[in-house]
C-alpha positions as CSV (number, residue, x, y, z in Angstrom):
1,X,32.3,33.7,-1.7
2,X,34.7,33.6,-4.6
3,X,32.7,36.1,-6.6
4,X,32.0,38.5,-3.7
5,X,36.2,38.5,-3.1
6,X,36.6,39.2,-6.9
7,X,33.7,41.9,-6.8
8,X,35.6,43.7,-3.9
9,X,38.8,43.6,-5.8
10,X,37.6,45.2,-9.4
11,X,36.4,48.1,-7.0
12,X,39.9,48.3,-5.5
13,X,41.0,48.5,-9.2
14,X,39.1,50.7,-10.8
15,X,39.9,52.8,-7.5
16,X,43.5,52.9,-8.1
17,X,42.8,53.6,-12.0
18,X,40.6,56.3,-10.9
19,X,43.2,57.7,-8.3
20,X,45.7,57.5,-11.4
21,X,43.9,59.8,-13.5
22,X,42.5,57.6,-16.1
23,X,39.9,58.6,-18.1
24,X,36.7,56.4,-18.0
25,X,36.1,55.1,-21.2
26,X,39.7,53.6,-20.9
27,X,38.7,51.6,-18.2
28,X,34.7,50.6,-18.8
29,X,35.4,49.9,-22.3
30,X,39.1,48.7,-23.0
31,X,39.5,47.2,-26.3
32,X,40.7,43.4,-26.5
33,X,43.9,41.8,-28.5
34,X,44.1,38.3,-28.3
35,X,46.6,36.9,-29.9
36,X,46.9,33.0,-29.8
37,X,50.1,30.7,-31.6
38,X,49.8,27.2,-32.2
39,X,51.7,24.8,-31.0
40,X,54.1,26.8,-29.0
41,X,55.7,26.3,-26.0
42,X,57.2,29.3,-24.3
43,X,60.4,30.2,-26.5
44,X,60.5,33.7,-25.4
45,X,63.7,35.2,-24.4
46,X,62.6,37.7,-21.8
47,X,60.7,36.4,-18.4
48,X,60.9,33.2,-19.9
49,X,64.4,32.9,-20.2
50,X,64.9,30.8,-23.3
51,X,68.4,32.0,-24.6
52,X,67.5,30.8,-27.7
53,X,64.9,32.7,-28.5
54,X,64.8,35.8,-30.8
55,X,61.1,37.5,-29.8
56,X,61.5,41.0,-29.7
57,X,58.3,41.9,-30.1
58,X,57.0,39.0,-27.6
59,X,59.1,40.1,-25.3
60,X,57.7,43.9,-25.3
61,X,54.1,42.3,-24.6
62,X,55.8,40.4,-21.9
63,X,57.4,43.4,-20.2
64,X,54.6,45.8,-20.7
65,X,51.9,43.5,-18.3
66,X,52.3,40.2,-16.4
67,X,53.1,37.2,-17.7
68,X,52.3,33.4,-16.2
69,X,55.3,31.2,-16.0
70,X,53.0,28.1,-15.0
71,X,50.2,28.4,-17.5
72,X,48.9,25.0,-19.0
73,X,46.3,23.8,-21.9
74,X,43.5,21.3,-20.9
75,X,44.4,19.4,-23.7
76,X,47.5,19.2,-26.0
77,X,45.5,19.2,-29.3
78,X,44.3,22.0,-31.2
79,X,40.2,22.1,-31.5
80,X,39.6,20.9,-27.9
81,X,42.0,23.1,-26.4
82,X,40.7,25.6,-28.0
83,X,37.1,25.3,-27.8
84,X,38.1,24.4,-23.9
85,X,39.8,27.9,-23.9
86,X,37.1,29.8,-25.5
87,X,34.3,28.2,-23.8
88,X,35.5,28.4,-20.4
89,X,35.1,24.8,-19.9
90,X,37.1,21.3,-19.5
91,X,37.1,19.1,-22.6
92,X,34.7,16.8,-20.5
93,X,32.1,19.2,-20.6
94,X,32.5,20.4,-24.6
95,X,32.5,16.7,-24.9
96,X,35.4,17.5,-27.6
97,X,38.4,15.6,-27.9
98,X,39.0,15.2,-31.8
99,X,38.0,17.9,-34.0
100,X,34.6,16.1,-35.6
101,X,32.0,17.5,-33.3
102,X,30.2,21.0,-32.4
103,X,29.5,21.8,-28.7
104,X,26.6,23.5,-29.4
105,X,24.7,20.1,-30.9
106,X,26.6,17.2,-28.7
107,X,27.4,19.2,-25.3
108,X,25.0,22.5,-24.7
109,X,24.7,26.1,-25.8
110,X,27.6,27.1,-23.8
111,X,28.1,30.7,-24.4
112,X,31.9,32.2,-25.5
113,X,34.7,34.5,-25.0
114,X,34.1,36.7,-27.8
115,X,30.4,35.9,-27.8
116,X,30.0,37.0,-24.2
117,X,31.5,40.4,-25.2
118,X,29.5,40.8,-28.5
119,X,26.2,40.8,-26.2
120,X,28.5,43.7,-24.1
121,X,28.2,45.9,-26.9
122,X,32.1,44.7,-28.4
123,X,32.6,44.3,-32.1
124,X,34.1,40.8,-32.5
125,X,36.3,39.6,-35.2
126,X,38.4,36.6,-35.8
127,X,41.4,36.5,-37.9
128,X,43.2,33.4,-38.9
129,X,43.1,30.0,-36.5
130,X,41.2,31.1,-33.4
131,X,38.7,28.4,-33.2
132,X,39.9,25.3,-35.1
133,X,38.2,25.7,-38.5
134,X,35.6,22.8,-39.5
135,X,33.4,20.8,-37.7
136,X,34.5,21.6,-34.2
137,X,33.3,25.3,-35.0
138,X,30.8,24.7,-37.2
139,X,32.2,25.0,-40.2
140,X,31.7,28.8,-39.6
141,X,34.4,29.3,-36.7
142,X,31.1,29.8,-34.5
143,X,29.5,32.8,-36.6
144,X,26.9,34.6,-36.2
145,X,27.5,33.8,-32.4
146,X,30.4,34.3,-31.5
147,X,31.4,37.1,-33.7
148,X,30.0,40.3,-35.4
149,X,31.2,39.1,-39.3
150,X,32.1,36.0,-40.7
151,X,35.9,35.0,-39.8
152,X,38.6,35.3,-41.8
153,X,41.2,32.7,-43.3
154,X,43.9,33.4,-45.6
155,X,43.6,32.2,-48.7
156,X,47.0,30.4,-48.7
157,X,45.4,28.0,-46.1
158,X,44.9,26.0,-48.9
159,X,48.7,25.2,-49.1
160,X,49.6,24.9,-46.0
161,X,49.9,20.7,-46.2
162,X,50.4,20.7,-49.9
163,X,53.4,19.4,-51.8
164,X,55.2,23.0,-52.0
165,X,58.4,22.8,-50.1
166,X,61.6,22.6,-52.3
167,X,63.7,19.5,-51.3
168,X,67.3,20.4,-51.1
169,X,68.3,17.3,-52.0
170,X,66.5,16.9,-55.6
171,X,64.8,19.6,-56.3
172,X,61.5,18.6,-56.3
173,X,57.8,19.5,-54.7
174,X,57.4,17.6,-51.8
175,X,54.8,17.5,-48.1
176,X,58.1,18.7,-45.9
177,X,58.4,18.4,-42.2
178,X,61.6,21.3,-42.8
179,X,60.4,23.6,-45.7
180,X,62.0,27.4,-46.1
181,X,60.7,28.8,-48.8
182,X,60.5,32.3,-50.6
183,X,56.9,34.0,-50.2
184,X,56.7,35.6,-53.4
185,X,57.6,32.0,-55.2
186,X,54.6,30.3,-53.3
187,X,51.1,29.9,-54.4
188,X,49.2,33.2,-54.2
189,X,53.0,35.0,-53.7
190,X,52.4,35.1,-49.9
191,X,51.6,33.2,-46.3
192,X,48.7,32.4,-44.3
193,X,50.7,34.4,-41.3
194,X,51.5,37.3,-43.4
195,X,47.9,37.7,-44.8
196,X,46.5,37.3,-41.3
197,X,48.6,39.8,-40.4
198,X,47.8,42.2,-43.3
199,X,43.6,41.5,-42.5
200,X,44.5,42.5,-38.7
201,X,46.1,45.3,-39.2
202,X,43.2,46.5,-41.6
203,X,40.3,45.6,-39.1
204,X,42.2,48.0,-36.8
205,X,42.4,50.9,-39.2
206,X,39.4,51.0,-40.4
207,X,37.2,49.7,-37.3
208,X,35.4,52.9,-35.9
209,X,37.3,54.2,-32.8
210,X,34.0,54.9,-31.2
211,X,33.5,51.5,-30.3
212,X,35.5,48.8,-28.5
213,X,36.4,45.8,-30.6
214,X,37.3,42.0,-29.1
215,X,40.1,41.0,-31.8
216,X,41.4,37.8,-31.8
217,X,44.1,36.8,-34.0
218,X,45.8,33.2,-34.5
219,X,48.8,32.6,-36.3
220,X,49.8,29.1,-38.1
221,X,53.2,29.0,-36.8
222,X,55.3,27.3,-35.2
223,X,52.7,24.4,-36.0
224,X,54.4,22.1,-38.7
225,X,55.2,22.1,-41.3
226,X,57.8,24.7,-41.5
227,X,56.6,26.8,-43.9
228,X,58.7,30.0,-43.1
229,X,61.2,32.6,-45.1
230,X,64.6,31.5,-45.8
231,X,65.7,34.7,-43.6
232,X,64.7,33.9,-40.7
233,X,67.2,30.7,-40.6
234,X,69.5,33.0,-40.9
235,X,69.0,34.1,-37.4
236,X,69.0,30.5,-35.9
237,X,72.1,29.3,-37.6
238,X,72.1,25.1,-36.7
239,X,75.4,25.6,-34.5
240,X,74.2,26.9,-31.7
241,X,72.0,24.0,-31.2
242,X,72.5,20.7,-29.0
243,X,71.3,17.3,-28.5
244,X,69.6,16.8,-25.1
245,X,71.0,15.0,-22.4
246,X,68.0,12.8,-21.8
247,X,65.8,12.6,-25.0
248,X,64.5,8.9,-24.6
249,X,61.2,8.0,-22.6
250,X,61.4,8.5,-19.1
251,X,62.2,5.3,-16.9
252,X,59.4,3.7,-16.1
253,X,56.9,5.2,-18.6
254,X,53.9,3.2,-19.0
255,X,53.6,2.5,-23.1
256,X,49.9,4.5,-23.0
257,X,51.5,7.9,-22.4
258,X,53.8,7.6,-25.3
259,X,53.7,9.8,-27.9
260,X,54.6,8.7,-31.5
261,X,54.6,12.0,-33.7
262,X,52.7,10.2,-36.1
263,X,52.2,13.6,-37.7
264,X,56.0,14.5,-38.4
265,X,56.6,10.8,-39.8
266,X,54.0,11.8,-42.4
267,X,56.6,14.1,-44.0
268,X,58.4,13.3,-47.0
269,X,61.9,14.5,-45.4
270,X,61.0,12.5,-42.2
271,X,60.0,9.1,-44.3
272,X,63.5,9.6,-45.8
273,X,65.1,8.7,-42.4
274,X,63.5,5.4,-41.8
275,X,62.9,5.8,-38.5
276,X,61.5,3.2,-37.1
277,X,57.9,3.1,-35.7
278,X,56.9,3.9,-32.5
279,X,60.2,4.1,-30.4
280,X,62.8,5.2,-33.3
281,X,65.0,7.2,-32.3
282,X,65.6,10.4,-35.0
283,X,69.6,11.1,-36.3
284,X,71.0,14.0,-34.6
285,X,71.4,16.2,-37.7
286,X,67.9,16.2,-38.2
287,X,67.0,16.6,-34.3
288,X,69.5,19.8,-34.7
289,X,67.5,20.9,-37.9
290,X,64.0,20.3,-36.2
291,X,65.1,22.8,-33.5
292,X,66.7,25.3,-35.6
293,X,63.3,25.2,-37.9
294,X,61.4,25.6,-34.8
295,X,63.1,28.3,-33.0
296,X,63.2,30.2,-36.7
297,X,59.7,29.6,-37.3
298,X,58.8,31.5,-33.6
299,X,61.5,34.6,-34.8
300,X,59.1,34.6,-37.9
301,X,55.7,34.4,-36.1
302,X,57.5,37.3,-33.3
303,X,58.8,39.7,-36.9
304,X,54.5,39.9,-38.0
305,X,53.2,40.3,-34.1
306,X,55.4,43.3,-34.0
307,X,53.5,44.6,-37.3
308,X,50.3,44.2,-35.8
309,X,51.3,46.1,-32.7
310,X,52.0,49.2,-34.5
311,X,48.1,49.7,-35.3
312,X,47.3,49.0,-31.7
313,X,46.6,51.5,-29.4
314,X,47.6,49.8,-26.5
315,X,47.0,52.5,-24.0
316,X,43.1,51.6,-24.4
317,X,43.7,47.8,-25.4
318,X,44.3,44.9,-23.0
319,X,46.9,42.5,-24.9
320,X,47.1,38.8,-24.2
321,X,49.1,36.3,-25.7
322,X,49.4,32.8,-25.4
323,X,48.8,29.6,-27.3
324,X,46.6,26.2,-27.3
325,X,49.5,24.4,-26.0
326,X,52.9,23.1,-26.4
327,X,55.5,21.2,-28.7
328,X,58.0,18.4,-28.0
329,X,61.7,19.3,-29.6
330,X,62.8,15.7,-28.7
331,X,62.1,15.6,-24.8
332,X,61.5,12.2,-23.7
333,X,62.3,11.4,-26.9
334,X,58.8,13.0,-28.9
335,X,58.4,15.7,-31.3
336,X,54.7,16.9,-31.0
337,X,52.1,17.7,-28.4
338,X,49.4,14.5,-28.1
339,X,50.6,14.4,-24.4
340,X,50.2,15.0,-20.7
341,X,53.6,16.4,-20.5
342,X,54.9,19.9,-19.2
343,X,56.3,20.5,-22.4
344,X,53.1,19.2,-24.6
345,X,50.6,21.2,-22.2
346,X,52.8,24.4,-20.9
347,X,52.0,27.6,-22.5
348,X,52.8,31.2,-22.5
349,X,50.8,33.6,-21.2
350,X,51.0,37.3,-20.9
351,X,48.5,40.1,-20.0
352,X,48.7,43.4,-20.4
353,X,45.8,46.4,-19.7
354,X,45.9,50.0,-19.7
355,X,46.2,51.3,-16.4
356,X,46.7,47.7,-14.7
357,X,48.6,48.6,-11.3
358,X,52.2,47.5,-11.8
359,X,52.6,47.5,-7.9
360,X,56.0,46.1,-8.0
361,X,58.9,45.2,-10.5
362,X,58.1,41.7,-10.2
363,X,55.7,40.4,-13.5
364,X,56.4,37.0,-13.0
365,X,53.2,35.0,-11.1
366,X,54.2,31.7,-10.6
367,X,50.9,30.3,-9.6
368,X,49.6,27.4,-11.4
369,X,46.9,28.5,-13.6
370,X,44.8,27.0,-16.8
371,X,44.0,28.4,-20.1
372,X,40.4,28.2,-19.3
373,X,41.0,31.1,-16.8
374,X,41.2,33.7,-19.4
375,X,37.3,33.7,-20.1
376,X,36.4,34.6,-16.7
377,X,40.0,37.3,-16.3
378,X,39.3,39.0,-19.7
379,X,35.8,40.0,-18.0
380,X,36.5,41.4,-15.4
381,X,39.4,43.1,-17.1
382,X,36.8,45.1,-19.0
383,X,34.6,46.0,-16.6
384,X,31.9,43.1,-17.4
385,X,29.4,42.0,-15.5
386,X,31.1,39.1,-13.6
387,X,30.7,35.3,-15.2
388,X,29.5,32.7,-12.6
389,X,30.9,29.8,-11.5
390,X,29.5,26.6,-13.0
391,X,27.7,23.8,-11.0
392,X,31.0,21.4,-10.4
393,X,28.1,18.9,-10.2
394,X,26.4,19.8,-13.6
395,X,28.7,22.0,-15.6
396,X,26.3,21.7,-19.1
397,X,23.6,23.4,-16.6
398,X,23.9,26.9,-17.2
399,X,24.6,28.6,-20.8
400,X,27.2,31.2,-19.4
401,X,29.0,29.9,-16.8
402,X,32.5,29.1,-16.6
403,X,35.1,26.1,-14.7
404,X,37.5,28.8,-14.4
405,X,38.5,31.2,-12.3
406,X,39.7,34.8,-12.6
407,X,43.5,35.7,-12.4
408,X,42.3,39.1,-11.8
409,X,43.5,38.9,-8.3
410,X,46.8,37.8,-9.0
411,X,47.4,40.8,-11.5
412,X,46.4,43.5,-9.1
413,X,48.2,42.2,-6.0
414,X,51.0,39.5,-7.7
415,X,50.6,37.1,-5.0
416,X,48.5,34.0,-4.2
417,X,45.0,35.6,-3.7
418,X,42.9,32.0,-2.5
419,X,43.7,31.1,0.5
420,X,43.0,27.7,-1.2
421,X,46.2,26.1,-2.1
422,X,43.8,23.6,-4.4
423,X,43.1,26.8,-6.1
424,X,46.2,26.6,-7.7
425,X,46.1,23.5,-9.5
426,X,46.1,22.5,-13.5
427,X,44.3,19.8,-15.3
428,X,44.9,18.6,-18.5
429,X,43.9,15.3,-19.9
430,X,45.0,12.9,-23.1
431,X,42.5,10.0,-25.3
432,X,44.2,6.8,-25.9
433,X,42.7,4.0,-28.2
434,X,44.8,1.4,-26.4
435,X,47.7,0.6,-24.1
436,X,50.5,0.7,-26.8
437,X,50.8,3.3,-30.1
438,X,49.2,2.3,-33.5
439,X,48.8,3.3,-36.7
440,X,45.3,2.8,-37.1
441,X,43.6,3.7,-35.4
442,X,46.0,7.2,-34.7
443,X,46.8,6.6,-31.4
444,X,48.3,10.1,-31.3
445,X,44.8,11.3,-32.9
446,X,42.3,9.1,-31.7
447,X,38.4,9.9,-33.0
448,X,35.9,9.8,-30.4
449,X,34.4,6.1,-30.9
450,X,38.0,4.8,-31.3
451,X,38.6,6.2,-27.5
452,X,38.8,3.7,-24.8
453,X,41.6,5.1,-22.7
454,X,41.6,9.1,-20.9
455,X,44.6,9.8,-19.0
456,X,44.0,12.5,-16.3
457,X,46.7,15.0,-15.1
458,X,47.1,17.1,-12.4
459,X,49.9,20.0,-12.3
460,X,50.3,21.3,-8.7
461,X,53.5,23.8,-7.1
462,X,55.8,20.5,-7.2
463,X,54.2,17.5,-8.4
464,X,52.7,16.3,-11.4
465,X,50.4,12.8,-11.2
466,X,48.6,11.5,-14.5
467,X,46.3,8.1,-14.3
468,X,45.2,6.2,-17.4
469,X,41.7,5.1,-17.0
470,X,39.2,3.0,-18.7
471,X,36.8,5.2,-20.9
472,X,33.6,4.9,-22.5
473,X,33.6,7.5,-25.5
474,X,29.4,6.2,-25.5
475,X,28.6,7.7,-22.3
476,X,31.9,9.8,-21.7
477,X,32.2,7.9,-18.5
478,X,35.5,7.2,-16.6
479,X,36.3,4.1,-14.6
480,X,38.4,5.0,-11.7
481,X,38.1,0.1,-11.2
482,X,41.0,-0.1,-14.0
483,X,43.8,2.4,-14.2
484,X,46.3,1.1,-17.3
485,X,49.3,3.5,-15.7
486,X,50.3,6.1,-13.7
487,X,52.8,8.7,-13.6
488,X,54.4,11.2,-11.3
489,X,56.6,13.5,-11.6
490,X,58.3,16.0,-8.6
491,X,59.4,18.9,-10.0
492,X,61.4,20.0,-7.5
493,X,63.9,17.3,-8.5
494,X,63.2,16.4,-11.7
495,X,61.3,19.8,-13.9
496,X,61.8,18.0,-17.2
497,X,59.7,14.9,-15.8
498,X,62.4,12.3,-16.8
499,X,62.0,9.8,-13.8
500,X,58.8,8.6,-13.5
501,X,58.7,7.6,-9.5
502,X,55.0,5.8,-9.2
503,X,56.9,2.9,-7.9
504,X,59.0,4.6,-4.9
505,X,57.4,3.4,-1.5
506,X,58.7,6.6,0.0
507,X,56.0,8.3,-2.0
508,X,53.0,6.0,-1.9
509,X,51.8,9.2,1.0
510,X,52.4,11.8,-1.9
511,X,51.1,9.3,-4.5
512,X,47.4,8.5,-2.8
513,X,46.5,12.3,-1.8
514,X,47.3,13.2,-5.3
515,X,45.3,10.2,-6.6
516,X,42.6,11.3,-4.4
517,X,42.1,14.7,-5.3
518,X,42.4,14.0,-9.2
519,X,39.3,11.3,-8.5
520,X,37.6,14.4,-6.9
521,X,37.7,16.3,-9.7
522,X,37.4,13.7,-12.3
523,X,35.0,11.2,-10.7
């Protein structure tokens, strides 16, 4: 039923693009821009409203489409959101929750994104950190499949966690959580996101016009370190920065769902302040610091996106950009992702496609929606043959299939399509090695046989409920029998999920049905 609706739909669309004059190769053979950052939540300035933020260029791709103010990652770590997002499917079914293992030999052949528009006819090409390089692509970022020629990686890759940030306070090389440096003084005299850039912008000059292409490009930043140009601090100076009101965990947190940022203690600079381990709090100079870094990091990232636009014709391309999830700047006390919070698990996302009805002034859909969405929209935005709906039952059944659902709907008529409010729901879900942070194993990291803990989430209109569940990483089994913690969260009250209120009788109603549903999804 959902694919008839979505059938009848396209034809309105292509309809109204017809009726609008467009020419038909624009509209059976759009090319594709997808452009995914790491680690980043949604500092953009326009739509998104963060007054902080100097994005320009972001902002144009924002303005020129729709953009999704409650878009969320299945998973707030790189490779499985990732190969979640590119597969179409939940990190239970890629069987992926570290970065050690290849969906095609542990999970099934499960056909992707740019792979599914390669057998369209589409010239595919990967630039930079689209799949998560290694063993969780292959070691090949999923070539020959997935795209038309091998990826490519900068060759400053190699430095990006080497000892080649200047510390202020000696001189010396160090492994810097805060490292502004000079391009031209690094190794190779450049940056992974500047050569990305460079290698995008010549696939799109020299690609044959003829032809539609499916470019995907991911940019390093704002992951850490902070690897950026001096200049763009310049832009962020430290003063217009504050401390948060409430940047401790939230009352009543259960010790599983913490967060320790085990990756930004690593750093030199960060080892310096002796925080201690796993409830320090950080000094607020360096909180100040970490958010200025941050912030300058995304006007960097924003400067090299508006390069790349300027070889995109974007009257024939659809744009999307949006990232593998979020990034802690010291709410609830955290500084990373490795979480089932709004802040570790929200991302952007913006859409834009030549000759997409603009029906209204209002961009901003506030329906929630999940990263694995984009599969199944991106097809039908081309004019693809349609990508079924998996088997809820047995999603490794099919080899192209998809546990998404199109937001085609929502971007021709910007209003809740489904008459489903469960439609409209996000799940995300976090490994755990035990019930309190450690060391070793990474509890903020945790490989696959170290797993014995997956918390669950569910992100509806108002509430957000996470349970902490017993796991078997042999048999990737859940047991529903012992629950470690639970969390909710209402957002109409609280949006920055500070009061956890699991406990309130008043809410055991809310609490159950929310339990309930989660259990049907994740039996």
């Amino acid at each position: 039923m959902h694919r008839i609706k979505v059938q009848a739909l396209l034809s309105i669309f292509f309809a109204i693009i017809f009726i609008n004059g467009a020419q038909p190769q624009t509209v059976e053979r759009p090319n594709v821009l997808l452009i995914i950052l790491d680690d980043f939540r949604p500092v953009i300035n326009y739509g998104y409203g963060d007054v902080n933020a100097i994005t320009p260029n972001i902002d144009r791709i924002v303005q020129k489409g729709y953009f999704f103010e409650n878009a969320f990652a299945q998973q707030a770590l790189c490779a499985p959101s990732r190969n979640s997002m590119l597969t179409g499917r939940r990190p239970d079914t890629v069987r992926l929750y570290d970065f050690y293992s290849y969906w095609r030999h542990t999970s099934g052949n499960f056909t992707t994104l740019p792979q599914y528009f390669k057998a369209h006819g589409y010239r595919t090409y990967s630039v930079g950190k689209v799949f998560h390089p290694g063993a969780s692509s292959n070691f090949t970022d999923d070539f020959p499949l997935s795209w038309s020629e091998p990826a490519y990686h900068p060759p400053t890759d190699a430095y990006s966690n080497a000892p080649v940030c200047v510390d202020s306070t000696d001189g010396q090389l160090r492994r810097n959580l805060l490292c502004p440096v000079l391009p031209e003084m690094q190794p190779l005299h450049s940056l992974p996101d500047i050569q990305s850039t460079e290698e995008a912008k010549r696939f799109l000059r020299t690609t044959d016009k003829s032809d539609p292409f499916f470019l995907a490009v991911g940019y390093r930043k704002p992951h850490i370190p902070f690897r950026i140009p001096f200049e763009y601090l310049r832009q962020h100076p430290v003063e217009k920065f504050s401390t948060l009101d409430l940047d401790y965990p939230p009352y009543g947190l259960p010790t599983v769902a913490w967060s320790s940022f085990l990756d930004v203690r690593n750093r030199d600079d960060f080892q310096q302040l002796n925080v201690s381990f796993p409830f320090g709090r950080v000094p607020e100079v360096f909180k100040l610091l970490i958010r200025q870094h941050y912030y300058a990091a995304v006007t960097y990232v924003d400067e090299l996106i508006g390069k790349l636009l300027e070889e995109v014709d974007q009257s024939r391309t659809i744009v999307v950009l949006t990232s593998d999830h979020g990034w802690s700047l010291g709410e609830h006390g955290e500084w990373a992702k490795y979480s089932n919070y709004e802040v570790a698990v929200r991302v952007p996302l913006a859409i834009s496609a030549p000759e997409l009805p603009l029906l209204n002034d209002q961009r901003r859909i506030e329906n929630v929606v999940e990263l694995l969405d984009l599969f199944p929209t991106l097809v039908d935005l081309a004019g693809l043959p349609p990508v079924e709906t998996c088997d809820t039952e047995r999603p490794y059944k099919a080899s192209t299939c998809t546990e998404g659902k199109s937001l085609l709907p929502l971007l021709i008529s910007n209003s809740s399509w489904h008459e489903n409010p469960e439609k409209w729901i996000a799940y995300s879900q976090y490994p755990r090695p035990g019930t309190y942070p450690t060391l070793i194993p990474n509890s903020d990291e945790p490989k696959l046989k170290h797993i014995k803990i997956m918390g669950y989430s569910m992100r509806t209109e108002r509430f957000r409920y996470t349970a902490w569940l017993k796991f078997d990483p042999a048999y990737f089994k859940r047991d529903w029998s012992t629950v470690y913690g639970e969390e909710l969260y209402d957002h109409l009250i609280d949006p920055k999920e500070n009061m956890n209120l699991i406990g309130r009788p008043q809410l055991t109603t809310i609490r159950d049905a929310l339990r309930m549903k989660l259990r049907q999804q994740f039996p």
